[in-house]
C-alpha positions as CSV (number, residue, x, y, z in Angstrom):
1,X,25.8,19.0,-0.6
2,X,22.9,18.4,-3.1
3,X,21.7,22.0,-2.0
4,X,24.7,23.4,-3.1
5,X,25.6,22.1,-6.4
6,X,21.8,22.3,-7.2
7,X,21.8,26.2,-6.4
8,X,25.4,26.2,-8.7
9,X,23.8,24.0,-11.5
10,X,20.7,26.3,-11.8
11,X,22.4,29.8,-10.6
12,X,19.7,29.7,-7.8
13,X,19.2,30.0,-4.1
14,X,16.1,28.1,-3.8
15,X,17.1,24.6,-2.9
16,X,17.8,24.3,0.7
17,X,19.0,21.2,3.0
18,X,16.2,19.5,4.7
19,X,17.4,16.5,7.2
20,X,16.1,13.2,5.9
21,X,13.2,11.5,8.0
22,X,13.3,8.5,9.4
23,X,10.6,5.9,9.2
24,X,10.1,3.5,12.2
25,X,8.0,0.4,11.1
26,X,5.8,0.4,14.8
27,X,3.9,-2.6,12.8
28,X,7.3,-4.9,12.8
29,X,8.0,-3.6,16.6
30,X,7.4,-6.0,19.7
31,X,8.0,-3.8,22.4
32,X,6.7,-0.2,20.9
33,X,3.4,0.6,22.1
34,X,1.0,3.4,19.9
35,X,-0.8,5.9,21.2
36,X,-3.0,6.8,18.6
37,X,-5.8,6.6,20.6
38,X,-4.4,8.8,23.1
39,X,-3.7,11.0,20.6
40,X,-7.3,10.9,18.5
41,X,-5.0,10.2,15.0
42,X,-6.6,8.1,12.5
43,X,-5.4,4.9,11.8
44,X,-5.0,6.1,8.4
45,X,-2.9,9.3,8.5
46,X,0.9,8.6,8.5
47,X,2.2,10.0,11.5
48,X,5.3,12.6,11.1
49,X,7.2,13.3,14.2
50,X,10.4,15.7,15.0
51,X,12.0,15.3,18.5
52,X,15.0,16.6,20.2
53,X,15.7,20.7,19.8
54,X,13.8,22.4,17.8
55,X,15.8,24.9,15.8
56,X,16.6,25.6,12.3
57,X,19.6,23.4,11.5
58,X,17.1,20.7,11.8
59,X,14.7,22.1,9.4
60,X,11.9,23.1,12.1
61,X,10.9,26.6,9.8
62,X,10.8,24.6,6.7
63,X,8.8,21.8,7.8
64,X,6.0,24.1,9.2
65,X,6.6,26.4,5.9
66,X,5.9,23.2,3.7
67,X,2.5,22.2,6.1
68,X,1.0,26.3,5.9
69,X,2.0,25.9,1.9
70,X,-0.1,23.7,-0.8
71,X,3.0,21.2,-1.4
72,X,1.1,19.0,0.7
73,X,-2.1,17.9,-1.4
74,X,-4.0,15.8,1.2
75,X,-3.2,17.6,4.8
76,X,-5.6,15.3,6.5
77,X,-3.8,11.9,5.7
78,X,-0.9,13.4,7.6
79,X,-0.5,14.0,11.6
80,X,2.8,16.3,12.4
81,X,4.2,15.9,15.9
82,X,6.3,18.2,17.2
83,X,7.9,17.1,20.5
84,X,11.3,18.9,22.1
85,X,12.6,22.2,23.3
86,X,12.1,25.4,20.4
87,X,15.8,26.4,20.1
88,X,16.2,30.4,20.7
89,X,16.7,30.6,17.0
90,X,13.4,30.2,15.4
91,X,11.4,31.2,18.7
């Protein structure tokens, strides 16, 4: 929706719907195990995961545009996890 009245307000196409993220507080979590040392991730970098299909309604193409782009200033506080099936439409 935002997208949308966005693109109207500014006679653009540029804004584009990306699916909220959801934060899971592992630190508040009893029966959640990490596996950052499995995994070799700092302690330090926040971990971003997307599960399930892989495909562009859930904003697969723009989240790997955003990490290949300079939006993101300090790439090495961050650790993207990608875990699920790539949907035939973004293959």
């Amino acid at each position: 929706m935002a997208p949308r009245y966005l693109n109207t307000l500014y006679k653009t196409s540029v804004f584009k719907f990306l699916p909220d993220p959801i934060f899971i507080d592992t630190a508040s979590a009893d029966n959640v195990t990490t596996s950052r040392t499995d995994l070799d991730i700092s302690e330090f970098q926040k971990v971003l995961l997307q599960f399930g299909a892989l495909n562009d309604r859930k904003g697969t193409l723009e989240i790997l545009k955003a990490i290949d782009s300079d939006i993101i200033k300090d790439i090495n506080g961050y650790c993207f996890i990608f875990a699920g099936k790539v949907g035939n439409d973004i293959k």
